[in-house]
VOVEX-881119 format. One record per residue (C-alpha): x, y, z. Coordinates in Angstrom, 1 decimal, padded with zeros to 4 digits. Example, Ala and Ser with C-alpha at 12.3 -4.5 7.8 and 13.67 -1.06 7.14 Angstrom:
2
<site><X>012.3</X><Y>-004.5</Y><Z>007.8</Z></site>
<site><X>013.7</X><Y>-001.1</Y><Z>007.1</Z></site>
//
This chain:
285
<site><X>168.0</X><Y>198.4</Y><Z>173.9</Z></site>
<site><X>172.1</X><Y>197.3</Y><Z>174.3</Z></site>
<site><X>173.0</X><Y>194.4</Y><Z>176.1</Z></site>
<site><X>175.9</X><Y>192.8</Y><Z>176.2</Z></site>
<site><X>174.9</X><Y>189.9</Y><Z>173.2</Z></site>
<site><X>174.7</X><Y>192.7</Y><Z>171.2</Z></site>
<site><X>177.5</X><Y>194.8</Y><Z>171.5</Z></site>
<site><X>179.1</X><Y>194.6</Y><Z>168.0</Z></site>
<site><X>181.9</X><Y>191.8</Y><Z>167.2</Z></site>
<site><X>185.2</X><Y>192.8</Y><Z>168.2</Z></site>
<site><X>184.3</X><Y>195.7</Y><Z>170.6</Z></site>
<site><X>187.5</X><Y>196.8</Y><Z>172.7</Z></site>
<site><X>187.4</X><Y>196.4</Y><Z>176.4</Z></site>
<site><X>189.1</X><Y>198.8</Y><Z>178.7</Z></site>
<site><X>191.7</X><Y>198.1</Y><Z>181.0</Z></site>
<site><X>190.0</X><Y>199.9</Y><Z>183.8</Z></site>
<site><X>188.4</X><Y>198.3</Y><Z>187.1</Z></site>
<site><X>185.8</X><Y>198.8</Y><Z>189.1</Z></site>
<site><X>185.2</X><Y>197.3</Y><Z>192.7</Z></site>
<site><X>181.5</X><Y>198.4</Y><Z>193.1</Z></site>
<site><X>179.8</X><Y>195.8</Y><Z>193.8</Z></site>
<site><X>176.6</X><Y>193.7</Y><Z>191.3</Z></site>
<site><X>173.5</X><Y>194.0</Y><Z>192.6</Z></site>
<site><X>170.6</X><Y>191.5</Y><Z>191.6</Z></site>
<site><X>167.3</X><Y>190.8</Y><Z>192.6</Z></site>
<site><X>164.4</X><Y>188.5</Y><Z>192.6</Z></site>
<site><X>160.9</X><Y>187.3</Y><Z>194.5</Z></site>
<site><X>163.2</X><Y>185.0</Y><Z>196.3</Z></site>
<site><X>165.4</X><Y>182.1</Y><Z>196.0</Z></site>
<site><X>165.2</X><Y>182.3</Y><Z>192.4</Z></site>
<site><X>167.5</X><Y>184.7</Y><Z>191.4</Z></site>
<site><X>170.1</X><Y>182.8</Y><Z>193.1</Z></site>
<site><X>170.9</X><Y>180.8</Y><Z>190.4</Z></site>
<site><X>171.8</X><Y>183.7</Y><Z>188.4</Z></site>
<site><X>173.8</X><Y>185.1</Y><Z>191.0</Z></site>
<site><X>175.6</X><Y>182.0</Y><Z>192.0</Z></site>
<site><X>176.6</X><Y>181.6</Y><Z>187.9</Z></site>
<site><X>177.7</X><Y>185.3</Y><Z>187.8</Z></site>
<site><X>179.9</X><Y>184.1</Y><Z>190.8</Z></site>
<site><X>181.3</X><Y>181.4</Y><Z>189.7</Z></site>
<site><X>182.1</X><Y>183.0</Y><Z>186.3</Z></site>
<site><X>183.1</X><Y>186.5</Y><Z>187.9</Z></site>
<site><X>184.7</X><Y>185.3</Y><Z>191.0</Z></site>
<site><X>186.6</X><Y>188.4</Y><Z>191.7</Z></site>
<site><X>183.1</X><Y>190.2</Y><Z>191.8</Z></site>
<site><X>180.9</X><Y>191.3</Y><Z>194.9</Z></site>
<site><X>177.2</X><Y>190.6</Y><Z>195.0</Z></site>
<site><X>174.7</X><Y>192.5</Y><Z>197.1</Z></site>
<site><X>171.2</X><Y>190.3</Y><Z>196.2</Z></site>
<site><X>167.9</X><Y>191.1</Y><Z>197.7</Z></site>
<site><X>165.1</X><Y>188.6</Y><Z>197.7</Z></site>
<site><X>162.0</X><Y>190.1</Y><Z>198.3</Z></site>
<site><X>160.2</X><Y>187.3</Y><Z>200.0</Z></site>
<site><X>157.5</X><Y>189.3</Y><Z>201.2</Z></site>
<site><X>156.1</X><Y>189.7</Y><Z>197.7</Z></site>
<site><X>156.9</X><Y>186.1</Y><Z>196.2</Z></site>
<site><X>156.1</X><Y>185.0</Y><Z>193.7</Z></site>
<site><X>156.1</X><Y>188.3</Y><Z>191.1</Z></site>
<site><X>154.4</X><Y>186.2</Y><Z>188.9</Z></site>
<site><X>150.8</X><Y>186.8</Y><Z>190.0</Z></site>
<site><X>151.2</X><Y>190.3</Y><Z>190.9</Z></site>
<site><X>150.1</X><Y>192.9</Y><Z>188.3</Z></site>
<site><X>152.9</X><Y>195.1</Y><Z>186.5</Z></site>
<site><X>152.3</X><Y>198.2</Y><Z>188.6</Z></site>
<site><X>153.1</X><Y>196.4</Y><Z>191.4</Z></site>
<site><X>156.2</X><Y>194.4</Y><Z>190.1</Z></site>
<site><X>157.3</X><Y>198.0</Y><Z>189.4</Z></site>
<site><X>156.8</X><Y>200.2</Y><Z>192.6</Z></site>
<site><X>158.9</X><Y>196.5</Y><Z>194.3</Z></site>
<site><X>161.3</X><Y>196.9</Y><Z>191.7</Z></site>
<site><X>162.4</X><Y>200.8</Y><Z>192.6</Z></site>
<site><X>162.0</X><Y>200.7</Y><Z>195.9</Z></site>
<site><X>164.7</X><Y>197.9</Y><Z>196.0</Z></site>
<site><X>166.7</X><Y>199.9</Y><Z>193.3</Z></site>
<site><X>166.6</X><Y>202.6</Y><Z>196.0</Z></site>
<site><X>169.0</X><Y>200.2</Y><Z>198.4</Z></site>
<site><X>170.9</X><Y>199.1</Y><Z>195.8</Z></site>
<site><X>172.3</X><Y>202.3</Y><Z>194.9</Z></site>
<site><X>173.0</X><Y>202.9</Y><Z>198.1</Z></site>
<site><X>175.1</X><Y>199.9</Y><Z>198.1</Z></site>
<site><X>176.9</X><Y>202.1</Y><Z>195.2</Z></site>
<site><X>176.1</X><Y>199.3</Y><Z>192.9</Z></site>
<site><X>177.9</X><Y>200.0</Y><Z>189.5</Z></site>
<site><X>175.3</X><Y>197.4</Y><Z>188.0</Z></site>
<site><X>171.8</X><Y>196.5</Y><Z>188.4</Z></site>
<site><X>170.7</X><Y>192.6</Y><Z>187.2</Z></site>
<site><X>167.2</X><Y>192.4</Y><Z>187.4</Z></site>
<site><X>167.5</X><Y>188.6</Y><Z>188.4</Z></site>
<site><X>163.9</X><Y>187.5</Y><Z>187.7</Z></site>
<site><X>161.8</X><Y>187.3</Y><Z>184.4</Z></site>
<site><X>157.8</X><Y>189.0</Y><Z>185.1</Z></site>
<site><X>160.6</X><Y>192.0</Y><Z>186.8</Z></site>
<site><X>162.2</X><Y>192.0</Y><Z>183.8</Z></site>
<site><X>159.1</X><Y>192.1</Y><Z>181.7</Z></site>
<site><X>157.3</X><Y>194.2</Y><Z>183.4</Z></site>
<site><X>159.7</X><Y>196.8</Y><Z>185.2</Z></site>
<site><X>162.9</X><Y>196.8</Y><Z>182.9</Z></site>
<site><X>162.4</X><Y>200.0</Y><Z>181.2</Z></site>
<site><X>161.1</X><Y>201.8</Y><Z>184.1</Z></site>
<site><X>164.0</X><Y>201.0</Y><Z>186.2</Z></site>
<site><X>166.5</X><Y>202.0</Y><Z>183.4</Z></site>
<site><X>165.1</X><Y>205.0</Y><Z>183.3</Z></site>
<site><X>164.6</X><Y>205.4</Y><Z>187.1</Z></site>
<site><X>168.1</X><Y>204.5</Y><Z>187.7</Z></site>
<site><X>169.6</X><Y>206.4</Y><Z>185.2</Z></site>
<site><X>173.2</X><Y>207.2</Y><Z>184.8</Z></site>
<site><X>173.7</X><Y>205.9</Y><Z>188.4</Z></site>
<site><X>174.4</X><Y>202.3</Y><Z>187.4</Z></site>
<site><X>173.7</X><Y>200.1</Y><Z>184.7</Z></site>
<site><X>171.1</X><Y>198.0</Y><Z>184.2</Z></site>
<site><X>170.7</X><Y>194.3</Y><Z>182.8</Z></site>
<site><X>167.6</X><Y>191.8</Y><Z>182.4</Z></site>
<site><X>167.1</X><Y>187.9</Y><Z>181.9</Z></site>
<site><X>165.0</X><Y>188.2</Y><Z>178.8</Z></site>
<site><X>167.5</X><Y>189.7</Y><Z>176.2</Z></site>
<site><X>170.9</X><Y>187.3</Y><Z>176.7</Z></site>
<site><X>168.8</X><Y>184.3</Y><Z>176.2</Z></site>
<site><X>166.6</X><Y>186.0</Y><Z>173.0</Z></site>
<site><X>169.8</X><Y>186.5</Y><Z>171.4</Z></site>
<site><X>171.5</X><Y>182.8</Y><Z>172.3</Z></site>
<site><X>168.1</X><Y>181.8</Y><Z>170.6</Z></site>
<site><X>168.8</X><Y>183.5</Y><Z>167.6</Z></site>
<site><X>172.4</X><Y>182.4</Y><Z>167.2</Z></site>
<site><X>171.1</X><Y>178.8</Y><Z>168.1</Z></site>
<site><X>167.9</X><Y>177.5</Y><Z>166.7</Z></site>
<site><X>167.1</X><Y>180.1</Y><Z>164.0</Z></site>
<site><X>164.3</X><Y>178.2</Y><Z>162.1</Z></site>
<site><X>163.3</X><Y>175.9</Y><Z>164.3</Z></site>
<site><X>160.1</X><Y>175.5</Y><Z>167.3</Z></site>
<site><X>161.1</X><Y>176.3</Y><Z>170.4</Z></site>
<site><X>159.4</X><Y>176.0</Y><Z>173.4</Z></site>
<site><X>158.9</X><Y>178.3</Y><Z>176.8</Z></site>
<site><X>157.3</X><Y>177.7</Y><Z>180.5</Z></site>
<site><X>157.2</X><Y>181.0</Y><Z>182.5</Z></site>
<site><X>154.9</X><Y>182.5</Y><Z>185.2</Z></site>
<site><X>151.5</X><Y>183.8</Y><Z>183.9</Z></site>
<site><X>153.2</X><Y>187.5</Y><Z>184.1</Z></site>
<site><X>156.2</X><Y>186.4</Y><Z>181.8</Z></site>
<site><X>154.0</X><Y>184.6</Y><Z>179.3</Z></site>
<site><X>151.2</X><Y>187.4</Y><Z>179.2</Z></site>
<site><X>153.7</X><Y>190.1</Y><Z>178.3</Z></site>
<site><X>154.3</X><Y>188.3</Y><Z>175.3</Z></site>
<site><X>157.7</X><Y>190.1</Y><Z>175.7</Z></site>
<site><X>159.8</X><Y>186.8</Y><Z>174.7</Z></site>
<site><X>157.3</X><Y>186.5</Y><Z>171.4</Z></site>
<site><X>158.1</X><Y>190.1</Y><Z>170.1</Z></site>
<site><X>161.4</X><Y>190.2</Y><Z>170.8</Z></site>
<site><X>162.2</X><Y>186.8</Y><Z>169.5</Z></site>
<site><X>159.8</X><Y>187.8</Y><Z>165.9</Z></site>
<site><X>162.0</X><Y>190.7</Y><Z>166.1</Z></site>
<site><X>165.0</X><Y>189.0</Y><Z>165.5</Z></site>
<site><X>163.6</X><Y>187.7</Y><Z>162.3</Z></site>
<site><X>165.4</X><Y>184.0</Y><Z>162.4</Z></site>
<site><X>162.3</X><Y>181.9</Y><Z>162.1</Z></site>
<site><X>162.2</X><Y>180.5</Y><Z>165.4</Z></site>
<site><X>159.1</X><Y>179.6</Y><Z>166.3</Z></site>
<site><X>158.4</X><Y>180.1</Y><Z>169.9</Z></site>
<site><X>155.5</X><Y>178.5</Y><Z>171.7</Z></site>
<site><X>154.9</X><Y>179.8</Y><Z>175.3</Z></site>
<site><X>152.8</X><Y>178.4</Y><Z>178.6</Z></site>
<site><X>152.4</X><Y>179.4</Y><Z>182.2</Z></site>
<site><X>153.3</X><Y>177.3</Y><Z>184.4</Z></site>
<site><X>152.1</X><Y>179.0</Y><Z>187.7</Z></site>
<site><X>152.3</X><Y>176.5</Y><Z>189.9</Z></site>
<site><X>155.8</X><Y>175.7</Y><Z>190.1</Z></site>
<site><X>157.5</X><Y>178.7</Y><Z>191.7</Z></site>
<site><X>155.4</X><Y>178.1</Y><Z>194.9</Z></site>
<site><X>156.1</X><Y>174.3</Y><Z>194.9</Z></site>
<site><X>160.2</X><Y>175.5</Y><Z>194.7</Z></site>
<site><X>159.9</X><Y>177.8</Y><Z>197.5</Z></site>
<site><X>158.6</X><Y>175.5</Y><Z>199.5</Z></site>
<site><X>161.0</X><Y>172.8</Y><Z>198.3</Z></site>
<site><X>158.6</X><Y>170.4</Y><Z>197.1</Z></site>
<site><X>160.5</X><Y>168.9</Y><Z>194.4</Z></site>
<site><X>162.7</X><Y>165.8</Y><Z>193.3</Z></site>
<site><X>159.7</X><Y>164.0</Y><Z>194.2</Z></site>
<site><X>156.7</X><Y>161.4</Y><Z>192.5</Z></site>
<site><X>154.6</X><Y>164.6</Y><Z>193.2</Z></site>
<site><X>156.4</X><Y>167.4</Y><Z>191.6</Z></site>
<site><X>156.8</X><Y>165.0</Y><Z>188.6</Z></site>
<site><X>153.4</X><Y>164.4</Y><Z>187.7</Z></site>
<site><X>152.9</X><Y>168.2</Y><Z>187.7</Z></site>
<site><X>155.7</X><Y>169.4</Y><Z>185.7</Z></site>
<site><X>154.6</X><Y>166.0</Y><Z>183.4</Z></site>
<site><X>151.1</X><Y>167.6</Y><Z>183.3</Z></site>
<site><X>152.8</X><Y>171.2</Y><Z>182.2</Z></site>
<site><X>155.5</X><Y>169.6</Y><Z>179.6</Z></site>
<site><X>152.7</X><Y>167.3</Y><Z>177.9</Z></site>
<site><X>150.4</X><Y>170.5</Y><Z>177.2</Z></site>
<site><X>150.0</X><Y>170.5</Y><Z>173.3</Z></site>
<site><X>151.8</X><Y>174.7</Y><Z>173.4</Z></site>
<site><X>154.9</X><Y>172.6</Y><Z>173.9</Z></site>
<site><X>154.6</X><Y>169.6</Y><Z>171.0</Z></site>
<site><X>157.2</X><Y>168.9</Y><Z>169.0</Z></site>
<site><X>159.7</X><Y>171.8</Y><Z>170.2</Z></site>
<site><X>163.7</X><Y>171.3</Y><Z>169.7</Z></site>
<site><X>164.4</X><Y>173.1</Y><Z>172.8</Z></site>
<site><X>162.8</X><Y>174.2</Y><Z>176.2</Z></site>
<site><X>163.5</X><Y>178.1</Y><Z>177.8</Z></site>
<site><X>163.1</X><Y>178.2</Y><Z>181.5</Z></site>
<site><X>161.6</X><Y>181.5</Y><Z>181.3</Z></site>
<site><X>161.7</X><Y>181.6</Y><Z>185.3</Z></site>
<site><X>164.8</X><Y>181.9</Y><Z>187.5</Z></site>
<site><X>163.4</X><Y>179.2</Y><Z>189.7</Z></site>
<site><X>163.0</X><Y>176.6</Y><Z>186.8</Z></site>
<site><X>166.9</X><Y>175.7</Y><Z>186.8</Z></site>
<site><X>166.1</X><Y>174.1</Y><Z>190.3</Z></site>
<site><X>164.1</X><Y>171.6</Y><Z>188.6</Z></site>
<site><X>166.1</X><Y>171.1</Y><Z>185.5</Z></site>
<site><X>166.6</X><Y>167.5</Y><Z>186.0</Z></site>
<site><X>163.2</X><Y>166.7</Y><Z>186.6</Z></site>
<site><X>162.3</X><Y>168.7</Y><Z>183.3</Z></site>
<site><X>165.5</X><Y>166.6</Y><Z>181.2</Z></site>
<site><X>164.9</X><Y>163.9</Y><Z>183.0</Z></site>
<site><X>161.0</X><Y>163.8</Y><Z>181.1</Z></site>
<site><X>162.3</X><Y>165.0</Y><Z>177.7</Z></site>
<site><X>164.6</X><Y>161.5</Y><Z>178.0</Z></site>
<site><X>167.3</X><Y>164.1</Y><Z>175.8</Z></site>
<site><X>164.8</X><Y>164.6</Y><Z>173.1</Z></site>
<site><X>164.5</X><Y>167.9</Y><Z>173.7</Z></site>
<site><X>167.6</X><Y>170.7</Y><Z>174.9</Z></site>
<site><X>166.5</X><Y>172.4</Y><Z>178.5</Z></site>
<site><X>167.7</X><Y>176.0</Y><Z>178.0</Z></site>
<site><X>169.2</X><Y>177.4</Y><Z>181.8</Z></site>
<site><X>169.1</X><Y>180.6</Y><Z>181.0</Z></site>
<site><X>171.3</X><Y>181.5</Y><Z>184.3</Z></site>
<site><X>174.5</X><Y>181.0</Y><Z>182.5</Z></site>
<site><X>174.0</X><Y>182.7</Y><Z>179.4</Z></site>
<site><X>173.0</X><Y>185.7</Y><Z>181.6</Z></site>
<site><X>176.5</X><Y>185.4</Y><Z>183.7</Z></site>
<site><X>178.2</X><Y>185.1</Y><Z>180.3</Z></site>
<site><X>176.3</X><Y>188.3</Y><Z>178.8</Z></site>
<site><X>177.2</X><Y>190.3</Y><Z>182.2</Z></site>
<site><X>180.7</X><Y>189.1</Y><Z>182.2</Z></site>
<site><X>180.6</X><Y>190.6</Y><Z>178.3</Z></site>
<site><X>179.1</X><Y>193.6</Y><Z>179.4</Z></site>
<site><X>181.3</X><Y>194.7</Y><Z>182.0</Z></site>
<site><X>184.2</X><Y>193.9</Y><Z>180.3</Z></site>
<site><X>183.4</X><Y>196.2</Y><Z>177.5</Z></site>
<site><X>182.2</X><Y>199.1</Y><Z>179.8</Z></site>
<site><X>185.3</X><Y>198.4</Y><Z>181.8</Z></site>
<site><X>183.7</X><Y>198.1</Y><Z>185.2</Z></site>
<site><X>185.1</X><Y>194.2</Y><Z>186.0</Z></site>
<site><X>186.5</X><Y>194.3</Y><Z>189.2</Z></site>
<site><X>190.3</X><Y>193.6</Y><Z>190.2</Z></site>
<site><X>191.6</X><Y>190.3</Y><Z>191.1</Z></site>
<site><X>191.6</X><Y>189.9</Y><Z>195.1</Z></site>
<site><X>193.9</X><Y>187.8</Y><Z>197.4</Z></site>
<site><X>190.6</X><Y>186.3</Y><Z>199.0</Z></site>
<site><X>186.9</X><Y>185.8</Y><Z>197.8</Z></site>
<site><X>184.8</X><Y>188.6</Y><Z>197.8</Z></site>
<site><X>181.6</X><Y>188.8</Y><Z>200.8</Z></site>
<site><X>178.8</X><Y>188.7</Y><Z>199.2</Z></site>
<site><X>175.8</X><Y>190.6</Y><Z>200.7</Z></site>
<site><X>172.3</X><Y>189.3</Y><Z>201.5</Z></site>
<site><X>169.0</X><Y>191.1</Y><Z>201.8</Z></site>
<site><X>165.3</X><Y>189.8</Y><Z>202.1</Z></site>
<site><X>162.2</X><Y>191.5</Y><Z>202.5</Z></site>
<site><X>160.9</X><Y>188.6</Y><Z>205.3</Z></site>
<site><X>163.0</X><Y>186.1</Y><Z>206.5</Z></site>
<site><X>162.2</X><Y>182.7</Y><Z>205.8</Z></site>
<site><X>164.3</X><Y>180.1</Y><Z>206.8</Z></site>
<site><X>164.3</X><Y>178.1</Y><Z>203.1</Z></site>
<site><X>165.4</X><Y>181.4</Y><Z>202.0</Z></site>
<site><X>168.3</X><Y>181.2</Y><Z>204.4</Z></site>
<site><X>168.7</X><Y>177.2</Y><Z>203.5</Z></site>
<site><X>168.5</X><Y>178.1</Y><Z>199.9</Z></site>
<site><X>171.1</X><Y>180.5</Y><Z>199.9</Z></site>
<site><X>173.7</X><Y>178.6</Y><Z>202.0</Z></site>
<site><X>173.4</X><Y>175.6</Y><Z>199.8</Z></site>
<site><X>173.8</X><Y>177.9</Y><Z>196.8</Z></site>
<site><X>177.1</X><Y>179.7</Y><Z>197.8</Z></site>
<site><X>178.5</X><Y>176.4</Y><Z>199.7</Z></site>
<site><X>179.3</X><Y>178.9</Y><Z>203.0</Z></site>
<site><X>177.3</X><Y>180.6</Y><Z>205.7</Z></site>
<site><X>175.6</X><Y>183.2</Y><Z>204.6</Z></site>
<site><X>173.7</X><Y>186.7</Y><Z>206.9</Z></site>
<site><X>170.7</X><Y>187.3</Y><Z>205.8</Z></site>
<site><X>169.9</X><Y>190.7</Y><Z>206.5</Z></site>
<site><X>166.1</X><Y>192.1</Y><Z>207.2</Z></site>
<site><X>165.0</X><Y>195.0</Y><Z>205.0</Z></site>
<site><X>161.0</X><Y>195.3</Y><Z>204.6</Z></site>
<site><X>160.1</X><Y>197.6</Y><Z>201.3</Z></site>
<site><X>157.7</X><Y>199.4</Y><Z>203.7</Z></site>
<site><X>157.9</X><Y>200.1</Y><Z>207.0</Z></site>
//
């Protein structure tokens, strides 16, 4: 499977561009920090995001489900005429990658969170312990593990579920004495002794990145993987020649969610720093 950290050294990008617009999405507010660092590094693109609120969190619902979600909101996407499809959300990614590649087809592209930040592991602690918290889906897969042993650079991953904090984020109950003593609880699990570095295997962890630095005392590198997957896209289009032109003014970015929630709404605003419309669209009538 190609992604963008792959493509071979020295690859020639095209000249052509594309305005079709990216389209990401997620549980819920997680995938925004994926799309707002696609934004920020692709400022010239469009984003059409769904957050499928009605079905948060993906991480305790079985694969079959993750994947009927997954193509139903591949369904609108395309006909948003999405030239590319981020699946902005790690148990999707896991468990529905393939089938909506293959679902999809020739009718957009298709990226995931789990491959950019394999490969930046590779490149950047190849024989050393490395750590990873995740939802129960991400860690069961064992999809990090293979592809990771696959790579053959001696890291040594060590992976733990950490179910509890994607509900605690949607319901914005962090920075506090609370939240802290249950990441402290996750991050002092023996899985995770002695590690160099620490994946957020969850779109939702970067929201509570500084709690999780703030316990390793810089001991120990957090690993957002949101930015290595807006670097990877950024790659990616640019070698299938599908960036979009420069504009005059900032692109309007387009939001969808399965049931509105107003931290959803909150969420996003902060996010993007403007008003944002979110716009209803249940899976199933």
């Amino acid at each position: 499977m190609t992604t963008a950290a792959a493509l071979p050294a020295g690859l020639p990008t095209t000249t052509a561009r594309d305005s079709r617009p990216i389209g990401m999405f997620d549980s819920g507010i997680g995938g925004l920090t994926v799309a707002r660092a696609v934004a920020r590094r692709l400022p010239h693109e469009r984003i059409v995001y769904f957050g499928d609120t009605a079905h948060l969190p993906y991480g305790d619902k079985s694969a079959a489900a993750i994947q009927a979600y997954s193509v139903k909101i591949c369904d609108l996407l395309l006909r948003q005429h999405c030239k590319l499809i981020m699946i902005a959300c790690n148990s999707a990614s896991a468990a529905a990658y393939e089938l909506v590649r293959e679902y999809v087809g020739s009718k957009a592209r298709v990226l995931n969170v789990i491959d950019p930040i394999v490969a930046h592991l590779g490149r950047a602690y190849a024989g050393r312990r490395v750590g990873l918290i995740g939802t129960k889906q991400t860690v069961n897969s064992n999809v990090y593990k293979k592809k990771v042993d696959e790579l053959d650079a001696g890291v040594d991953l060590q992976s733990l579920a950490t179910p509890l904090l994607v509900p605690m984020i949607e319901e914005g109950f962090f920075s506090n004495s609370i939240s802290d003593d249950i990441i402290g609880t996750y991050l002092s699990n023996a899985a995770l002794a002695d590690i160099d570095a620490l994946v957020l295997a969850c779109t939702h962890y970067p929201l509570i990145k500084d709690q999780i630095a703030r316990y390793y005392r810089g001991q120990v590198d957090v690993l957002d993987a949101s930015d290595v997957v807006a670097a990877d896209a950024e790659a990616y289009l640019a070698a299938q020649g599908l960036l979009a032109p420069a504009a005059a003014t900032p692109p309007a970015h387009h939001f969808y969610v399965s049931d509105f929630t107003r931290s959803f709404e909150e969420s996003t605003r902060i996010f993007f720093e403007q008003e944002v419309h979110l716009e209803h669209y249940p899976l199933w009538e």
